[in-house]
N, C-alpha and C positions, 0 to 999 in steps of 0.2 A: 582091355578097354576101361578107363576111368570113367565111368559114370559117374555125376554128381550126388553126395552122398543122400541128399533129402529124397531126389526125385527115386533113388533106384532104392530106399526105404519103404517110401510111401507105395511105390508099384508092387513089392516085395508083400504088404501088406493086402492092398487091393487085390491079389491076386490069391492070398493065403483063406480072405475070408470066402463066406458060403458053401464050406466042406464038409462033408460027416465028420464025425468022429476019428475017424480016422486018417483025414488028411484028404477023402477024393469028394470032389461033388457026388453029393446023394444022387440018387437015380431019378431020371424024368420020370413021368407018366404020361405025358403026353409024346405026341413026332415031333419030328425035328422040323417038318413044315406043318403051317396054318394055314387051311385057303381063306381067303376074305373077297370082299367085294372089286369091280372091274374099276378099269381104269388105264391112265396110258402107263404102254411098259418100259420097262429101264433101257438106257442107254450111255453110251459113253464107254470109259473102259474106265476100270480101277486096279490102283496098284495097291500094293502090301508090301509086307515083308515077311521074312520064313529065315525057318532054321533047317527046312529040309535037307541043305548042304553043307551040314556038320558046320556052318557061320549061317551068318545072319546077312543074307542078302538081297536086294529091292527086286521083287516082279511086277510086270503089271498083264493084266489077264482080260476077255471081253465080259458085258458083266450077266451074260448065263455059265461064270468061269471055264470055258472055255481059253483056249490061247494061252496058256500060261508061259510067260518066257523069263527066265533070268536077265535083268537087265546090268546088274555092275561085276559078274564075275570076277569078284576080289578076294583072298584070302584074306583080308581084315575084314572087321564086324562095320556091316552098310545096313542103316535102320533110321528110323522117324522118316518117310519121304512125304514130298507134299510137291503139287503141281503148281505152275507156272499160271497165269491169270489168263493164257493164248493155250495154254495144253502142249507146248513143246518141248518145256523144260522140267527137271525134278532137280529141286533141293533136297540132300539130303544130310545126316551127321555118319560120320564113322571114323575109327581109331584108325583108316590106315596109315597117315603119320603119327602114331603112337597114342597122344591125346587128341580127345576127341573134337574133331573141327567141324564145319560144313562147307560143304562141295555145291556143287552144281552139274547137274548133265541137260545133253539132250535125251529125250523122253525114250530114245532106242539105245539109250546108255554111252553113247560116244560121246566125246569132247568132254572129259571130265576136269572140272575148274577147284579149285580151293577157293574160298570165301572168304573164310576168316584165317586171323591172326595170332599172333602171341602165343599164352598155355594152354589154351585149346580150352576145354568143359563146358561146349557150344551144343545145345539142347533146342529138342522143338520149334524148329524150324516151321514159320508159315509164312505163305507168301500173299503179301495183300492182292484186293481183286483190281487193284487198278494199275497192276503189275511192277511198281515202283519203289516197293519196299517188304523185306522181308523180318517178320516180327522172330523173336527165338528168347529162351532162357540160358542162364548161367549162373549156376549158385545162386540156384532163386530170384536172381534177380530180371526183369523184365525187359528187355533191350529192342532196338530197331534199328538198321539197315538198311543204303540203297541196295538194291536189287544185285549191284556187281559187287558186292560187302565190302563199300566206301561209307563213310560218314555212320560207325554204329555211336549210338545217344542211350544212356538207360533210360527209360520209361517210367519204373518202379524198382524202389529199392527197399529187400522187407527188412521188418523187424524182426527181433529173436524169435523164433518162433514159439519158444516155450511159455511166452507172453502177450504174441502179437496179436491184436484185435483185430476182428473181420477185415477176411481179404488184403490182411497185412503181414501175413506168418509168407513165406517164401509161393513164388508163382512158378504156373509152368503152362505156358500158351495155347489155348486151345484152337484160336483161329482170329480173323478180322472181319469187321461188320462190312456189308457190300458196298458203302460210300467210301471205303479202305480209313474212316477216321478213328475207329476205337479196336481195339483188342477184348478178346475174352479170354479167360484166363481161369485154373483153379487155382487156390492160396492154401497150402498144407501146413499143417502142424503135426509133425509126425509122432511127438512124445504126447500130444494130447486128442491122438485118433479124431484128429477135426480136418475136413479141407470145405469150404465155399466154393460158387463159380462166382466169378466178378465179372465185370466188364472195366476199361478204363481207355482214355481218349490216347490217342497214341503219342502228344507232349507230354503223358503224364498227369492230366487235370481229369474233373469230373470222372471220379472213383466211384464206382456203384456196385453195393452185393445184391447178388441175384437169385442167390438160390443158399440159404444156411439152417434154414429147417425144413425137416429135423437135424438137431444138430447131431454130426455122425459125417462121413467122408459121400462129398458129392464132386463129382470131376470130370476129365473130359471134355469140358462145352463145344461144342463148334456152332456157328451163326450159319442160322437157312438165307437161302440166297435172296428171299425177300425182304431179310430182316425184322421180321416179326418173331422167331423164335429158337430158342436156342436148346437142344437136343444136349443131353447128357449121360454121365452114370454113376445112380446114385444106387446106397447101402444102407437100408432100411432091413430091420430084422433079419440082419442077414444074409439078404438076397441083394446081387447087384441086376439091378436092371436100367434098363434106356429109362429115361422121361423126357418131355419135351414142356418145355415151357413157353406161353405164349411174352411175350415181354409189353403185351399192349395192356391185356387182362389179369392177366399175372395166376390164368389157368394154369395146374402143375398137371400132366397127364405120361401115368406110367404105360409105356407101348409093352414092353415083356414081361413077363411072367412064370421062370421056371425055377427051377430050384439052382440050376445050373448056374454060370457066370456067365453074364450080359455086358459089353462093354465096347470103349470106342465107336460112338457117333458118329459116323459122317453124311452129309447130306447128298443125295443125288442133283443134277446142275437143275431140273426144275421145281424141287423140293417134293417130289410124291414119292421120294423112295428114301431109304434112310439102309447104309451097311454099315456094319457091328461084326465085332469078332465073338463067338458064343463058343463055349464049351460044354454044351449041351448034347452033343456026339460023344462024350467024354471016352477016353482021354485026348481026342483031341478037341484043337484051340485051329479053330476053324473061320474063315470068313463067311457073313449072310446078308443076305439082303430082304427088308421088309418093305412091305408098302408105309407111306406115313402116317396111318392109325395103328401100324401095330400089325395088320394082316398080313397073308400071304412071304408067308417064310422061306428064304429060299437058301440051301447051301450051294456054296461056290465050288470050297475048296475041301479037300479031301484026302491031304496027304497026312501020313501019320506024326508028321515032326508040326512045330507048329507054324502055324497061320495069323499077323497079327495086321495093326494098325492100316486100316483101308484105308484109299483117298483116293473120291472119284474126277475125273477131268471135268475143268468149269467146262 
């Protein structure tokens, strides 16, 4: 699989930090669940991806993890998925044409489509809420897509990264605001251990950094369905944890807090819940679901290979 050299760097990274000495996350002290206060409970289903079958293949599961089903049974690597704006459909990227392109299916894995074209190095795949276009990376650069992947535009084109100034060092898509007009995004610097979250209008105009202190690798964004705020994961002394920032007040608020790695935001469809891939069960790389302060922790998945990038049905 040709993964794009920045993005599978900087992941290489973010995955490297937060470890004792000797390579593994130090030990919790605390469980791996937190109760917190009442509220309504989750729904919908969410999918991932897993390595449990020696590749990397899309499941999606109900979200007390239950139902866990393989959805693309492919011997090539099937990873990043992301749902359709009606919940029928999954974009996803994978090398089964050698370089790596994105597909299309229906949500029970049938009817699989290719998307894109040419040398393939088709990354991060999101699909806008207004179902009409699908935002993605490529060598950093920030591109968009009708929905049947007609008419791709770049968005943002970086600069070098060993130079580039905020939210201008190489991007890689975290999602789209709910009027489907702007993208969020991180922008990596990989030789200078920096990334931002941005936002940017999806012709390309009105650039905004959202998140760059402290300076240190902040990434992941995804936008809550109300648009008010955007969930992340930042690296502060070491620790990656969620944050969610409010984008009215510009409150920064860290939800975890272990020692372990805290990562990938995604919003549940009425924003009170928030799942993340934690390795806090260490050694594995598990899916969780919290409430949206932070409480009541709940693990999904439980297979010893890994558990990664959740995403719940609008």
């Amino acid at each position: 699989m040709k993964l794009l050299a920045a993005g599978a760097l900087l992941l290489a990274t973010l995955a490297a930090c937060g470890s004792d000495g000797n390579g593994s996350p130090a030990a919790s002290n605390g469980p791996s669940g937190a109760a917190g206060g009442g509220g309504p409970e989750p729904y919908g289903t969410i999918g991932f991806y897993s390595f449990r079958d020696g590749n990397q293949e899309i499941y999606s599961m109900d979200v007390d993890g239950g139902n866990q089903k393989n959805l693309t049974n492919n011997p090539a690597q099937d990873f990043e998925p992301d749902w359709s704006a009606d919940g029928e459909q999954i974009v996803f990227a994978s090398d089964r044409e050698v370089d790596v392109h994105l597909f299309v299916m229906n949500k029970d894995g049938s009817d699989v489509r290719k998307l894109t074209k040419g040398s393939g190095g088709y990354l991060s795949p999101r699909w806008s809420p207004d179902g009409k276009r699908i935002a993605l990376s490529r060598s950093g650069t920030i591109m968009v897509m009708d929905a049947d992947g007609s008419n791709l535009k770049t968005v943002f084109e970086p600069e070098l990264e060993e130079k580039a100034a905020l939210c201008k060092a190489p991007g890689f898509v975290g999602g789209w605001s709910p009027d489907s007009t702007h993208i969020t995004y991180y922008s990596a610097s990989v030789t200078r251990q920096l990334a931002q979250v941005c936002t940017i209008a999806a012709d390309g105009s009105d650039l905004k950094v959202v998140v760059s202190e402290p300076a240190g690798l902040h990434a992941e964004p995804v936008w809550s369905n109300d648009g008010r705020f955007l969930a992340y994961r930042s690296i502060r002394n070491d620790n990656h944890d969620i944050h969610v920032i409010d984008l009215e007040s510009g409150e920064d608020r860290r939800l975890t807090d272990v020692p372990e790695v805290d990562a990938e935001p995604e919003w549940s469809p009425d924003d009170q819940w928030i799942a993340f891939v934690s390795y806090r069960d260490y050694p594995n790389s598990d899916i969780y679901i919290m409430r949206k302060d932070g409480s009541d922790v709940r693990r999904l998945t439980t297979d010893p290979a890994k558990d990664t990038y959740p995403i719940w049905t609008p």
